[in-house]
GUBAZA-385083 format. One record per residue: residue in one letter; chain; x, y, z of N, C-alpha, C in turn. Coordinates in Angstrom, 2 decimals. Example, Ala and Ser with C-alpha at 12.3 -4.5 7.8 and 13.67 -1.06 7.14 Angstrom:
<pts>
[pt a,A,[13.19,-5.69,7.80],[12.30,-4.50,7.80],[13.20,-3.30,7.80]]
[pt s,A,[12.85,-2.25,7.08],[13.67,-1.06,7.14],[12.90,0.03,7.87]]
</pts>
This chain:
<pts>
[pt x,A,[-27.27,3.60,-20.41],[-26.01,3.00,-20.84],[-26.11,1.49,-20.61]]
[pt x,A,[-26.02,0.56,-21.61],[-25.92,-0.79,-21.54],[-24.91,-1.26,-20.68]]
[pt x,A,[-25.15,-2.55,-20.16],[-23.66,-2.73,-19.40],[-22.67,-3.45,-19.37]]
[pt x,A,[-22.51,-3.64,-20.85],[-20.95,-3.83,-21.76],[-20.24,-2.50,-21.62]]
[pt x,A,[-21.25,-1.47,-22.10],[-20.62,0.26,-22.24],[-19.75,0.17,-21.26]]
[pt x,A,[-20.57,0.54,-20.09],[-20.06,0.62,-18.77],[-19.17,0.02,-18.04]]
[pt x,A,[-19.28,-1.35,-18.21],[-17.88,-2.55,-17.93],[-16.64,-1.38,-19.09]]
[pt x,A,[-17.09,-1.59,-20.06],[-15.60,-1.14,-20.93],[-15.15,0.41,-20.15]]
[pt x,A,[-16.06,1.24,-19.99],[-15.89,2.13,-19.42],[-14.89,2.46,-18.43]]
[pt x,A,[-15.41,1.52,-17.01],[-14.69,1.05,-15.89],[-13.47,0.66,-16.35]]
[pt x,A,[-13.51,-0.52,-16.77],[-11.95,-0.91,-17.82],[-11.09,0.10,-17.60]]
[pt x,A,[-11.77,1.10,-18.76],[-10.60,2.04,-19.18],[-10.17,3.12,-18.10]]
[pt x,A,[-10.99,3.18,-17.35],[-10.82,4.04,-15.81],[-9.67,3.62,-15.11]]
[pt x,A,[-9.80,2.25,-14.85],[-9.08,1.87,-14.61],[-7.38,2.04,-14.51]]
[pt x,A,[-7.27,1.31,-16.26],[-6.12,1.73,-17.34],[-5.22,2.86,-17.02]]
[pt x,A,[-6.64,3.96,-16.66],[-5.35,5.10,-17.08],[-5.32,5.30,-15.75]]
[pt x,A,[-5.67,5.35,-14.49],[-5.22,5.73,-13.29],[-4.59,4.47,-12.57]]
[pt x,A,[-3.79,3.57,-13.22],[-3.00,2.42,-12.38],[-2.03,3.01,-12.44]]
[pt x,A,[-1.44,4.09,-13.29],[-0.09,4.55,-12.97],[0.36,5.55,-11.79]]
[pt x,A,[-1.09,6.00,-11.32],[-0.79,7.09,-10.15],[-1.06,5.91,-8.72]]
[pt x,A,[-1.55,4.87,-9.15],[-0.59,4.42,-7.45],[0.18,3.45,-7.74]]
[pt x,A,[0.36,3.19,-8.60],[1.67,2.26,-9.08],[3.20,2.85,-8.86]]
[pt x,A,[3.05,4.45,-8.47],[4.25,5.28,-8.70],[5.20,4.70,-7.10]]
[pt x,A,[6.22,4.11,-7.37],[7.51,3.90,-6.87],[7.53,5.48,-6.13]]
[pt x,A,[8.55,5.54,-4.99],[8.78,7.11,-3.67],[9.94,6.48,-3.14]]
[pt x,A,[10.30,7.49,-3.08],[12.03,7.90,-2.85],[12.09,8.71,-1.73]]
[pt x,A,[12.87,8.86,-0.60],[13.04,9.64,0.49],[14.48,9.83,0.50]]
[pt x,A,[14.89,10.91,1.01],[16.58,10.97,0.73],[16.76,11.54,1.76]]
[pt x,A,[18.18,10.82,2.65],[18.54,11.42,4.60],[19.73,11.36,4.17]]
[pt x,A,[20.61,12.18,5.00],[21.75,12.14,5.08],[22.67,11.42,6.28]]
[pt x,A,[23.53,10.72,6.59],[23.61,9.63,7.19],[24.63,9.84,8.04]]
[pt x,A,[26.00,10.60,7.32],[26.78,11.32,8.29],[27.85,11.88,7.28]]
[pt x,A,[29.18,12.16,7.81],[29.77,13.46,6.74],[31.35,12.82,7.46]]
[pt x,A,[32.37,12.71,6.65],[33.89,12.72,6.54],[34.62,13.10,5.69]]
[pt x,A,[35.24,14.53,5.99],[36.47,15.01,5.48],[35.38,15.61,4.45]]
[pt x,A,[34.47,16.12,4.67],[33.53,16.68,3.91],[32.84,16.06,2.62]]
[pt x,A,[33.06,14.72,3.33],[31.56,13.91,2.10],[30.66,13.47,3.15]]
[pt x,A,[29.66,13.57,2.39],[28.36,13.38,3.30],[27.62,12.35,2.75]]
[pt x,A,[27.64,11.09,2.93],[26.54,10.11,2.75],[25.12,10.59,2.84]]
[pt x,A,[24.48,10.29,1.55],[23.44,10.21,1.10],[22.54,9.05,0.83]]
[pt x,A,[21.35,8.36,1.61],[20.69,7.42,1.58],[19.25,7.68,0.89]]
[pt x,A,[19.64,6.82,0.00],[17.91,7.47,-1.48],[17.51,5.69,-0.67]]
[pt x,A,[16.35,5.72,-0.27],[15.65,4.93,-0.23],[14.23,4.97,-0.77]]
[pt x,A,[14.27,3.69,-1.96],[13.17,3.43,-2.88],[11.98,2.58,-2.46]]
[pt x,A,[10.58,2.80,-2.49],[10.13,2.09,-2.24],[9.53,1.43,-3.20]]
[pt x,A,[8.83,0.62,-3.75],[8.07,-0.04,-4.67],[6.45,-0.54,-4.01]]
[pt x,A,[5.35,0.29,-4.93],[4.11,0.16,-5.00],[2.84,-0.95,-5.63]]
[pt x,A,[3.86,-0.46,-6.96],[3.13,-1.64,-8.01],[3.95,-2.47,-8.73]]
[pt x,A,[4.64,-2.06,-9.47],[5.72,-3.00,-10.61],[6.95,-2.66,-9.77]]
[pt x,A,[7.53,-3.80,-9.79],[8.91,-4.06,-9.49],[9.80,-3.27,-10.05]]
[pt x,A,[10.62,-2.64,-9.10],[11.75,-1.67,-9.77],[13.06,-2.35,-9.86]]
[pt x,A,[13.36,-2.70,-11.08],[14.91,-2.78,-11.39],[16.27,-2.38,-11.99]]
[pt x,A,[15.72,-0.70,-12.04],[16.45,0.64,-11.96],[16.28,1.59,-11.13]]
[pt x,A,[17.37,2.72,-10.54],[17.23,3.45,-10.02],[18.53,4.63,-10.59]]
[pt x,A,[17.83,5.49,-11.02],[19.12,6.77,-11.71],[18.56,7.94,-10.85]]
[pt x,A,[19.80,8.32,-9.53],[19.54,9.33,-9.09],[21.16,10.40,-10.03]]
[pt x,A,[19.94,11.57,-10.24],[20.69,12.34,-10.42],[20.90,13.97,-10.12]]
[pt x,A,[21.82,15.25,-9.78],[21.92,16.25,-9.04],[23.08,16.63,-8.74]]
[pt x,A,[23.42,16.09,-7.44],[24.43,16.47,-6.87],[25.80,15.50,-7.23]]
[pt x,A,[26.88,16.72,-7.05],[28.16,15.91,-7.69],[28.67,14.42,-6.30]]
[pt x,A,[28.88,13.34,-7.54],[29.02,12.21,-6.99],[30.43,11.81,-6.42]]
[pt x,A,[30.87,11.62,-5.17],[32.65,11.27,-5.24],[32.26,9.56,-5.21]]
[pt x,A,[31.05,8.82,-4.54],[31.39,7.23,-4.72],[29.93,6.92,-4.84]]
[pt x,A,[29.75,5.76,-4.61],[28.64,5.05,-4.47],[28.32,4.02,-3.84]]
[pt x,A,[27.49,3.24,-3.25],[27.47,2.48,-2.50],[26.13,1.41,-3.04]]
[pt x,A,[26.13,0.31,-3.54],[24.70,-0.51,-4.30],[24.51,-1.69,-3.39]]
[pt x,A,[23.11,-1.44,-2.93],[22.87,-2.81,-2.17],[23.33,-3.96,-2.38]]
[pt x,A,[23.15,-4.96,-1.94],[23.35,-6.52,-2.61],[22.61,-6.63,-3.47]]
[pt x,A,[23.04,-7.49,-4.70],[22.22,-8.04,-5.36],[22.17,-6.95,-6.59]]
[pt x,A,[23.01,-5.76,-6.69],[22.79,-4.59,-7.45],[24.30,-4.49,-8.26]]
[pt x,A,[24.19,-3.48,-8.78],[25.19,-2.89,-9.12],[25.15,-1.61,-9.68]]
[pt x,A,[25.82,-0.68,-9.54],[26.16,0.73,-9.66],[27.10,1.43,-10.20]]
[pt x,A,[27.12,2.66,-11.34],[28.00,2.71,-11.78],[27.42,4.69,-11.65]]
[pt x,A,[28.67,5.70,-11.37],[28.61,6.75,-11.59],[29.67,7.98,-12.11]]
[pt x,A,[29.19,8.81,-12.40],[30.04,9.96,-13.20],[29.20,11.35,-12.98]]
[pt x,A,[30.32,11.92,-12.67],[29.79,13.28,-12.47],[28.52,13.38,-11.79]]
[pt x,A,[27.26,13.90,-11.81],[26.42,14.30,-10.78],[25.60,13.05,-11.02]]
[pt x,A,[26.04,12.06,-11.94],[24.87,10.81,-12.17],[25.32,9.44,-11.64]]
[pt x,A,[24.09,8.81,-11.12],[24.80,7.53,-10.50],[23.71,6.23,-11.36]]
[pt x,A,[23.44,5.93,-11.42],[22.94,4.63,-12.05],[23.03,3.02,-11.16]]
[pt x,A,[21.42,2.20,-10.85],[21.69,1.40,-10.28],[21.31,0.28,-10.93]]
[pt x,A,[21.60,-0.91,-11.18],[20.57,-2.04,-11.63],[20.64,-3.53,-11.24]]
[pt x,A,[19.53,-3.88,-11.60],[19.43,-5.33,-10.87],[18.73,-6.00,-12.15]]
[pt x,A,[18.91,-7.40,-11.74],[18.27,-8.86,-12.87],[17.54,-9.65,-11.65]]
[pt x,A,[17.83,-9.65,-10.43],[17.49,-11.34,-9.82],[17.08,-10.71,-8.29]]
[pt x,A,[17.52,-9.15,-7.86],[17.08,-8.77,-7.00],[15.86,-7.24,-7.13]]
[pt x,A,[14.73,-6.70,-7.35],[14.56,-5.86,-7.51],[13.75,-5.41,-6.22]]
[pt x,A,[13.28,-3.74,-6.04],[12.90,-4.12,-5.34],[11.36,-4.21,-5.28]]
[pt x,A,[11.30,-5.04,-4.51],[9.55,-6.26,-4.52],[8.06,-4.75,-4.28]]
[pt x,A,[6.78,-4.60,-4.59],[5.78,-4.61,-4.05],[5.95,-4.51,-2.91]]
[pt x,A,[5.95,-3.50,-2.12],[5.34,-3.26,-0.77],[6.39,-3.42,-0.20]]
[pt x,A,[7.71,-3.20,-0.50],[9.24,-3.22,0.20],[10.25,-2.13,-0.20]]
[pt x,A,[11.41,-1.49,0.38],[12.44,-0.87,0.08],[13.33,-1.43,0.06]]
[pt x,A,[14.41,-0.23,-0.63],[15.84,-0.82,-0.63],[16.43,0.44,-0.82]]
[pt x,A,[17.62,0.21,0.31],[17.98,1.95,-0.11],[19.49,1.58,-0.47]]
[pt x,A,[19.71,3.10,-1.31],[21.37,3.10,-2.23],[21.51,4.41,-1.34]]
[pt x,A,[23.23,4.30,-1.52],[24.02,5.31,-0.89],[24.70,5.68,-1.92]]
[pt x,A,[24.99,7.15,-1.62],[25.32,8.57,-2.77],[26.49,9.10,-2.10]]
[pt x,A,[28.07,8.88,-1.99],[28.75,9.77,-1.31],[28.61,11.22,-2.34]]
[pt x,A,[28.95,12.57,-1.19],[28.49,13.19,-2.18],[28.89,14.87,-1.03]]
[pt x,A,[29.78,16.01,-2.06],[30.20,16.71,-1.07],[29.35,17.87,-1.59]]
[pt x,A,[28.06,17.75,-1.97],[26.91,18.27,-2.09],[25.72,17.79,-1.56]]
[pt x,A,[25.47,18.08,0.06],[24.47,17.07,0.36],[22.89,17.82,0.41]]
[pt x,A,[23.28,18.79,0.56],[22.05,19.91,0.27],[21.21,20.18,-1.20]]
[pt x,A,[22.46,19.21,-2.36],[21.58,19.84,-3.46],[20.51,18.95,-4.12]]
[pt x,A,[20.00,19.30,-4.60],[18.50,18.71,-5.00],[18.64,17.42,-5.62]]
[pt x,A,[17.93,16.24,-6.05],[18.13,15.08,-7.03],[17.11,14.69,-7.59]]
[pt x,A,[17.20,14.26,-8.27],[15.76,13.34,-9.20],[16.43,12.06,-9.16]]
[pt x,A,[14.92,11.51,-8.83],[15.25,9.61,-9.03],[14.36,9.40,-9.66]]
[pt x,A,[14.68,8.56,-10.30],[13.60,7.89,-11.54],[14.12,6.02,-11.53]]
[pt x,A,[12.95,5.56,-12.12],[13.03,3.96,-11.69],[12.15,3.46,-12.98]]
[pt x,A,[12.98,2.21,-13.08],[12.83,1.50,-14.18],[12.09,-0.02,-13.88]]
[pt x,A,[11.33,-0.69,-14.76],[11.30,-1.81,-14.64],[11.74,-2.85,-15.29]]
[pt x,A,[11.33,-4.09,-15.31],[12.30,-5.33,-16.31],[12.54,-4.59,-17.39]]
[pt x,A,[11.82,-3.86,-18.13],[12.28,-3.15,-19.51],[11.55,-1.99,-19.65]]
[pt x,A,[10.62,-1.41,-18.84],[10.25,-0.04,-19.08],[10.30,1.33,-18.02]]
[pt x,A,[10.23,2.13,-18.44],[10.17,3.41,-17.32],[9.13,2.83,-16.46]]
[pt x,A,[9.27,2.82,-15.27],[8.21,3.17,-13.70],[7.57,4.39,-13.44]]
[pt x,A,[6.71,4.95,-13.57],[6.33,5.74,-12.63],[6.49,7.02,-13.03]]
[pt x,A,[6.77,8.65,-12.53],[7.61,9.62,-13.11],[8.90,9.82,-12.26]]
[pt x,A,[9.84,10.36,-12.38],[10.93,10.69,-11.83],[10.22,11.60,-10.29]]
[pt x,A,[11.06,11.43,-9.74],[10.96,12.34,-7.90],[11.85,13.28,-7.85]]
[pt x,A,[11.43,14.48,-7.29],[12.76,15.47,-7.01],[12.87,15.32,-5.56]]
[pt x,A,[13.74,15.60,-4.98],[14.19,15.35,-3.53],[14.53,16.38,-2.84]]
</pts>
């Protein structure tokens, strides 16, 4: 094999496996419980590309809570987060809060970047 082949080769090796450690991770604790809502803390981390979405969705939502620098909007079991000027960075977290009088039930988070999907969605 010449070793243009092989450079291009590597290349493309490359290419297609930057998305499996590029993938953004989500951990979800529960924080404490009143009058039977239970705070839910999705904390995101960021690997490779900057995340400046976060849509957890599952369990039915009564509020929400969006870091600084964010904003959040939800309905029914979906919450939606986004940012322009804060995201969160390479090799840092940021965690969102889920009130929620389902704290046991399952969620998917999925994360966005300046304009494209991140990563695959997480179940929790």
């Amino acid at each position: 094999m010449k070793r243009s082949q092989w450079l291009l080769l590597s290349a493309a090796f490359v290419l297609t496996t930057a998305p499996a450690w590029a993938q953004p991770t989500a951990k979800k604790a529960a924080a404490g419980s009143e009058d039977g809502v239970t705070t839910v803390i999705i904390t995101v981390s960021a690997t490779g590309e900057d995340v400046y979405g976060v849509t957890i969705k599952g369990a039915k939502v009564e509020d929400i809570r969006a870091p600084k620098g964010w904003v959040g909007i939800s309905s029914g079991s979906n919450a939606m987060f986004r940012t322009g000027e804060n995201p969160v960075k390479s090799g840092s977290a940021v965690a969102f809060k889920v009130m929620t009088s389902e704290p046991s039930a399952g969620m998917t988070v999925s994360f966005r970047g300046k304009e494209d999907v991140v990563g695959e969605p997480i179940d929790l």
